[in-house]
Structures are given as C-alpha cells and as structure tokens.
C-alpha positions in Angstrom: -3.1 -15.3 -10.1 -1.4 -15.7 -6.6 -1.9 -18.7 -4.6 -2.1 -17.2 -0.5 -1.1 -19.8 1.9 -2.8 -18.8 5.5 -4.3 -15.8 3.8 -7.2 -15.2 6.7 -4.6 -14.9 9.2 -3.3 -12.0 10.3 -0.4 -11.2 8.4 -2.4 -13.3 5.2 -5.4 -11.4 5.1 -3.6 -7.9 5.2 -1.4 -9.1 2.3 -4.4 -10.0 0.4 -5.7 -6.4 1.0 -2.3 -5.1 -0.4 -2.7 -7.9 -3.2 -6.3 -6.6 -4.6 -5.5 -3.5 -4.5 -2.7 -3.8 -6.8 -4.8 -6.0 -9.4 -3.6 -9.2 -8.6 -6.3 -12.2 -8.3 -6.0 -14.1 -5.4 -7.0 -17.5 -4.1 -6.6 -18.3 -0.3 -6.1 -21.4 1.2 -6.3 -22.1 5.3 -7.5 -24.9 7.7 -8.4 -22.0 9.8 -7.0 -23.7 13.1 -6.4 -20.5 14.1 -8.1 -17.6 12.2 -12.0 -17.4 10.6 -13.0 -17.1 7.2 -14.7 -13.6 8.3 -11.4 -12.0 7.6 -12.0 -12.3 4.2 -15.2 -10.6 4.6 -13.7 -8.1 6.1 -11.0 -7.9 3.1 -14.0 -7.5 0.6 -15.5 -4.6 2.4 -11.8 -3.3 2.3 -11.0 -3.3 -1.2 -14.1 -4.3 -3.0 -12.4 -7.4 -4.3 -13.6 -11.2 -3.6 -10.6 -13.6 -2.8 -11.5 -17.0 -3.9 -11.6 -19.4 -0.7 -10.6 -23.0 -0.2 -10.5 -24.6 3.3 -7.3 -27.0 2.4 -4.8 -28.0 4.7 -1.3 -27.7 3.2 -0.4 -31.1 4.9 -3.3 -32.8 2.6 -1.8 -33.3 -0.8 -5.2 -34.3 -3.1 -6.3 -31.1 -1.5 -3.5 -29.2 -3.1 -3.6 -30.6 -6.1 -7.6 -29.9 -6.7 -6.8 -26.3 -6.3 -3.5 -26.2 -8.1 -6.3 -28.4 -11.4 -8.6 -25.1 -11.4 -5.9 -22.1 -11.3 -2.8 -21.2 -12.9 -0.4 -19.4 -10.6 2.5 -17.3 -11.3 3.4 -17.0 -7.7 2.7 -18.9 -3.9 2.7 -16.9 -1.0 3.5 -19.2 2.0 2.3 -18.4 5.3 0.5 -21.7 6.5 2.1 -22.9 9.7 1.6 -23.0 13.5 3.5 -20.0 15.0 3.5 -20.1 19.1 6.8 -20.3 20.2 5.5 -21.6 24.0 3.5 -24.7 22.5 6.2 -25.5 20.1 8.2 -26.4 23.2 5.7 -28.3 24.7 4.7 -30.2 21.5 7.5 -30.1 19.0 6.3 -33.3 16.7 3.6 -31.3 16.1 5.2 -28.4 14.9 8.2 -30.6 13.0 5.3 -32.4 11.5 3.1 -29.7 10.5 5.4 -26.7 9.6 8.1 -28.9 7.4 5.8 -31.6 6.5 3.3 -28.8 5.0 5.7 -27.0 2.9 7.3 -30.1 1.3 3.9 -31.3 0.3 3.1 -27.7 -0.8 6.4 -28.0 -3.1 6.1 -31.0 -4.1 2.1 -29.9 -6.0 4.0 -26.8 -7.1 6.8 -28.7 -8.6 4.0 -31.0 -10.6 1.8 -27.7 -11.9 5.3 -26.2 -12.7 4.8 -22.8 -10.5 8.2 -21.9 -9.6 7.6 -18.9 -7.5 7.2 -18.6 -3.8 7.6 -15.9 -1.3 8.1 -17.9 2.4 7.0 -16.5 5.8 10.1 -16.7 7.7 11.1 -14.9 10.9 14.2 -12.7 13.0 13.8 -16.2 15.3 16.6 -17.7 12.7 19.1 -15.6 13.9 18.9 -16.9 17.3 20.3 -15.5 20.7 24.4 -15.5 19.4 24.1 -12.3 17.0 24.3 -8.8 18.1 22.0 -6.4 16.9 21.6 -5.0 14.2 20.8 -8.2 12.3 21.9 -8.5 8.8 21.2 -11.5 6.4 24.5 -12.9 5.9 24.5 -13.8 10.0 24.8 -17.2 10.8 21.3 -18.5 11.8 20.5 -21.3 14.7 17.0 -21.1 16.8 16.4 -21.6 20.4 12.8 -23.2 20.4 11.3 -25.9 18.0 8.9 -22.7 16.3 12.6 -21.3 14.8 14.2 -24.5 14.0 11.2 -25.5 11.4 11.7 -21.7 10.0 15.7 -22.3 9.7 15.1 -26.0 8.1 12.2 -24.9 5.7 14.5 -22.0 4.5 17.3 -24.3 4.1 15.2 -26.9 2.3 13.9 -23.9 0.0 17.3 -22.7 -0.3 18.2 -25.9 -2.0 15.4 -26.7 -4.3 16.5 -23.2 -5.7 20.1 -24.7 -6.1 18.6 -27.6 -7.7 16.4 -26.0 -9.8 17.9 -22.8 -11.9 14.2 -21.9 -12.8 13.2 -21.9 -9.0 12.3 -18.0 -7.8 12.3 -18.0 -3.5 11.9 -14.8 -1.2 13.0 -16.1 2.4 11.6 -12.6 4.3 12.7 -12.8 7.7 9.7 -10.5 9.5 10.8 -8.9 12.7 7.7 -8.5 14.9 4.1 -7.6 13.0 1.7 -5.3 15.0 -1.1 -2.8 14.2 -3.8 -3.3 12.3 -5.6 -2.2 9.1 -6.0 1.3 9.4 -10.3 0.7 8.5 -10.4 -1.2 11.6 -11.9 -3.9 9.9 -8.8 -6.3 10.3 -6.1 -6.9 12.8 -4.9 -9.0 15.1 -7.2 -11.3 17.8 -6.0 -14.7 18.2 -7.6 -17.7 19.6 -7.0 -18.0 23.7 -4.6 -16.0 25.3 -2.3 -14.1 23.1 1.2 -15.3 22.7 2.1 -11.7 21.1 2.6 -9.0 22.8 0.5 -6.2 21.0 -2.7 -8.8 21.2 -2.1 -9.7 25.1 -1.7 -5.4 25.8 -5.1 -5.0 23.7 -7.1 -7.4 25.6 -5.9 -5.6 29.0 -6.9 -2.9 27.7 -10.0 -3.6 27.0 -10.9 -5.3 30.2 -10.5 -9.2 29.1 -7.1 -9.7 30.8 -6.1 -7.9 34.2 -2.6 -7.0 33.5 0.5 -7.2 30.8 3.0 -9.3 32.1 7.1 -7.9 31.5 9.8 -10.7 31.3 12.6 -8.8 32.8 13.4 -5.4 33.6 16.8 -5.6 34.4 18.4 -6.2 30.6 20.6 -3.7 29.6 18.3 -1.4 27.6 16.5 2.2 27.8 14.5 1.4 30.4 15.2 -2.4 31.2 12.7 -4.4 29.3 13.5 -6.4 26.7 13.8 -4.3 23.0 12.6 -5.3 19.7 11.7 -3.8 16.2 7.8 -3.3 15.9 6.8 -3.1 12.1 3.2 -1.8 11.1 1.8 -5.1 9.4 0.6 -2.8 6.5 3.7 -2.4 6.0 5.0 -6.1 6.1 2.1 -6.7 3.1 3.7 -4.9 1.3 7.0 -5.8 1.5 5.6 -9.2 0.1 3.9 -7.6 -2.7 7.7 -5.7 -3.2 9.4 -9.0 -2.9 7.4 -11.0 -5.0 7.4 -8.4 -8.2 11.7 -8.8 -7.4 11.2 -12.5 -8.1 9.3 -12.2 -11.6 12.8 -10.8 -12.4 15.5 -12.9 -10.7 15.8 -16.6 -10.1 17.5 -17.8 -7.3 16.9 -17.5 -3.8 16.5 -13.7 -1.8 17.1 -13.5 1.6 15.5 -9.8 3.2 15.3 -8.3 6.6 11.1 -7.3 6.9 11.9 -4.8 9.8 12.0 -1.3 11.0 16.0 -1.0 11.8 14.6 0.9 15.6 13.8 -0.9 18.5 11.5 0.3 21.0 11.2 -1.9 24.5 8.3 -3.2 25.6 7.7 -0.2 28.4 7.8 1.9 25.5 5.2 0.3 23.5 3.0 -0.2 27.0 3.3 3.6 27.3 2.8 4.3 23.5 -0.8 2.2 23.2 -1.7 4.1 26.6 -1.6 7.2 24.9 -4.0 5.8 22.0 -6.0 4.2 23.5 -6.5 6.4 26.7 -6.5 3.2 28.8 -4.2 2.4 31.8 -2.2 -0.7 31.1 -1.4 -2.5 34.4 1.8 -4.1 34.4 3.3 -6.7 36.3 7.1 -7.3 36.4 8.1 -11.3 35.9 11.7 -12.7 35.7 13.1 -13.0 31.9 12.6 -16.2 29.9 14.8 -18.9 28.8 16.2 -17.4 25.6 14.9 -13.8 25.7 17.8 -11.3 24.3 18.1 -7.9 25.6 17.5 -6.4 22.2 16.6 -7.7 18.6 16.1 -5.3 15.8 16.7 -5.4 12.2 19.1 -4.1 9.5 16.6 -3.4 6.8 19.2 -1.4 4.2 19.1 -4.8 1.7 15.6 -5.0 1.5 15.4 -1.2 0.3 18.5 -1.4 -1.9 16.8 -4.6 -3.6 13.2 -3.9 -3.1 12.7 -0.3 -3.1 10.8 -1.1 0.0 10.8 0.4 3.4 8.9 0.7 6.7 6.6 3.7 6.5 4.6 4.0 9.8 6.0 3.8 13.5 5.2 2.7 17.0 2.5 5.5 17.0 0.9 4.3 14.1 1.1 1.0 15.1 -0.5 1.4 18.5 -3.5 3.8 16.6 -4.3 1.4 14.4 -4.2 -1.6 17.1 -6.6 0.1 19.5 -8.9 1.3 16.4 -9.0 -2.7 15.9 -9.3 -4.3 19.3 -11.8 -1.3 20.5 -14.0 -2.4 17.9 -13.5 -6.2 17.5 -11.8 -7.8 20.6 
C-alpha cells in the first residue's frame, strides 16, 4: 500500500492514476488548501479504482499517526507543501513553517511505523540562477526565493536521515516544469485564484477568464527572446515516480534524478503551440524580466533513464492538446 502525500493535487492525483493502474493501493492524504477532493472522483472514473481519502494535514502529527495505525505502507510519496514561488517571498514563515515543519513530522510518524521508503517532490528551483544549462544532479544547488530554499533544506534533511539510517530508501526527483493534463480530460491543472504557472495563466486567457498572458522579458538571449524552460507532460512526471519508487524497493540510500525533458521550448513557443490546439488567439503583453529569472533552464535527464529506464514520452504538442482538452472542459 502507498501512502500519497497531496495526492488531489495536480501532480498527486495524476500519480495516483499511474498508481492504480499498475495495482498498487493507495491512500491519499491532503488539507486541500489548494485542490478539491473531486479529483479523486475524477481518478475513479479514470481508472475504476477508489483511493482511500483522509483530510490530514501533514503538520498535524495525531493525524498522521491515525492513518499510519490503519495501513501498512511499503512506500510514501511526498508532495504536501505550498508551492508559489511569489507568496513564498511575501510570507516566508509560512512556507519555512509549513513545507520543513510538515516533512519532519511526516518522518518522524514514518520512523515510529518503521516505513522506510519515500519518494520527495523536489524541483529544478535547487539549482538556482549560477548553473548553466543543461542541469545535471551533481551541480551545486542554492535557491533564490524562500519556495526553493525549503526544497534544498528538505532534501538535505532527507539526505541525512538516509546517512543515518542504512535501511532508509529516498528518491529526491527534481521535476522541471509539469504541464498538460490527463489525456481523458477529466484531470489537469486549475488552481485556486490567479495562476502562478504558466500553462494555467495561458488556459484561462484562453478561455476568456483573463485578458492577456503576461511575458517577463523578451530581450534574454534565446530563440526568440523569452525566457526558455523544459515543459514535461505531467503523465509523464507520474510515472517517473512510479519508476523511481520500484528503483528504491531495490537500493537503499538516497537517489537524486532530473524529472525533465532535456529540450527547452520558450515561452513564445509554447504561447504559439496552445494557439494551435486550442484554435484561440492568446494576447500577449510584453513586461520587464523578474528578479531571478534565467534565460534558459532545461534538464539533463540521461541519469534518470540509465537508472530508471524512464523517459519523457510526449512533447510540447502533446502537452498543449491535453491542456486545452482539460481547461475547455473544466476551467
């Protein structure tokens, strides 16, 4: 049975998808601050399957405990966390609070239950704005917000409980940046307020909720001056989890994998890309660059498919298809 930290989230609820599907059982967890339990609805009419469904914060620790007292699990998948990178600025206790605070509680109910698997939602924001493209795990990481610091500190504190512990199984994936939807529509990406993604923000222009995309810069030194970063399908992101959790039931220790593409595409390209799916203009609107916006930021994923087997399958096409398919029916 697999424990699914934040599993009605976007990124959660697709792995769970990918989960049934392969046999597993699965119970979710999720405070849904930001998601509904109607994605796990959705999941059901997906696969067939029924997850199991607690509303548990992972900050509560009696909380974690009751479910941990009613399931055996051979493996945790950790998503829980708040993820804007804008608000973490603007209220960074709250984000050092809940993002560190909720996975050492969550270790600390695993370490008492003895589960000593766990497959962390980490991010390309670890490698900062000092490396050059393409990325590879052994680059020194730093962050340039509070949102990437908690994500370097909780892969560092999971990096030594593995030291500590020789029994201790942790997949650090480092996703690049997750767009599309399940191809069934039935699933995808819509946010609460404005969208601090880009995919989400182009959908809702295009569907008549927001008047135009703004572009941060269009002066970097790129194909066509926006800012370039690697897009993976988020069907194929679940599965890399499923790919790195079946490595860890073999090794102990501590994995480190790029979850990417290895292509960037800018964020013109992408504009232009959903206007062909979705046969909707896309107003843009040109703004200066951010604070800590790189030119380009794209993965090398060759570990993950020496180690995994695993590999990006679907592409910006894809990815814009599946998106539109979503937001035309649910946004």
């Amino acid at each position: 049975m697999i424990l699914v930290t934040g599993g009605t989230g976007f990124i959660g609820s697709h792995t769970c998808v990918e989960l049934l599907n392969a046999g597993y059982e699965v119970v979710v967890i999720d405070n849904l601050s930001n998601s509904k339990v109607d994605s796990l609805d959705a999941v059901k009419k997906i696969t067939g399957k029924s997850c199991l469904f607690y509303k548990v914060d992972i900050n509560d620790e009696n909380g974690l405990r009751e479910v941990f007292k009613k399931h055996k699990f051979e493996c945790v998948i950790h998503f829980a966390g708040l993820k804007a990178v804008g608000e973490s600025v603007e209220k960074p206790h709250w984000y050092y609070s809940n993002n560190i605070s909720g996975t050492l509680t969550l270790l600390k109910v695993m370490a008492e239950f003895n589960v000593k698997s766990i497959v962390f939602s980490s991010s390309a924001t670890v490698y900062g704005c000092d490396n050059q493209s393409p990325l590879t795990e052994d680059m020194r990481t730093s962050a340039t917000n509070p949102y990437g610091w908690t994500k370097v500190m909780q892969e560092q504190i999971l990096s030594d409980i593995a030291f500590a512990d020789s029994d201790m199984r942790v997949a650090l994936l480092r996703y690049f940046n997750p767009i599309g939807a399940h191809p069934s529509g039935l699933i995808g990406e819509n946010p609460n307020g404005i969208p601090n993604n880009l995919l989400p923000y182009v959908c809702l222009v295009a569907v008549g909720k927001l008047p135009h995309l703004n572009v941060f810069g269009d002066d970097y030194d790129t194909i066509d001056g926006s800012g370039v970063r690697d897009y993976i399908h988020v069907v194929d992101l679940a599965k890399g989890h499923l790919a790195a959790m079946r490595y860890l039931a073999d090794h102990a220790g501590v994995l480190t994998v790029n979850l990417g593409t290895g292509n960037g595409y800018s964020v013109l390209q992408v504009v232009e890309a959903y206007k062909k799916a979705s046969g909707k203009e896309i107003p843009v609107n040109i703004s200066p660059r951010r604070p800590g916006d790189v030119a380009s930021n794209f993965a090398d994923a060759s570990k993950a498919k020496k180690l995994l087997n695993w590999s990006a399958e679907l592409d910006i096409n894809d990815m814009c298809r599946d998106a539109w398919n979503f937001a035309s029916k649910n946004m």
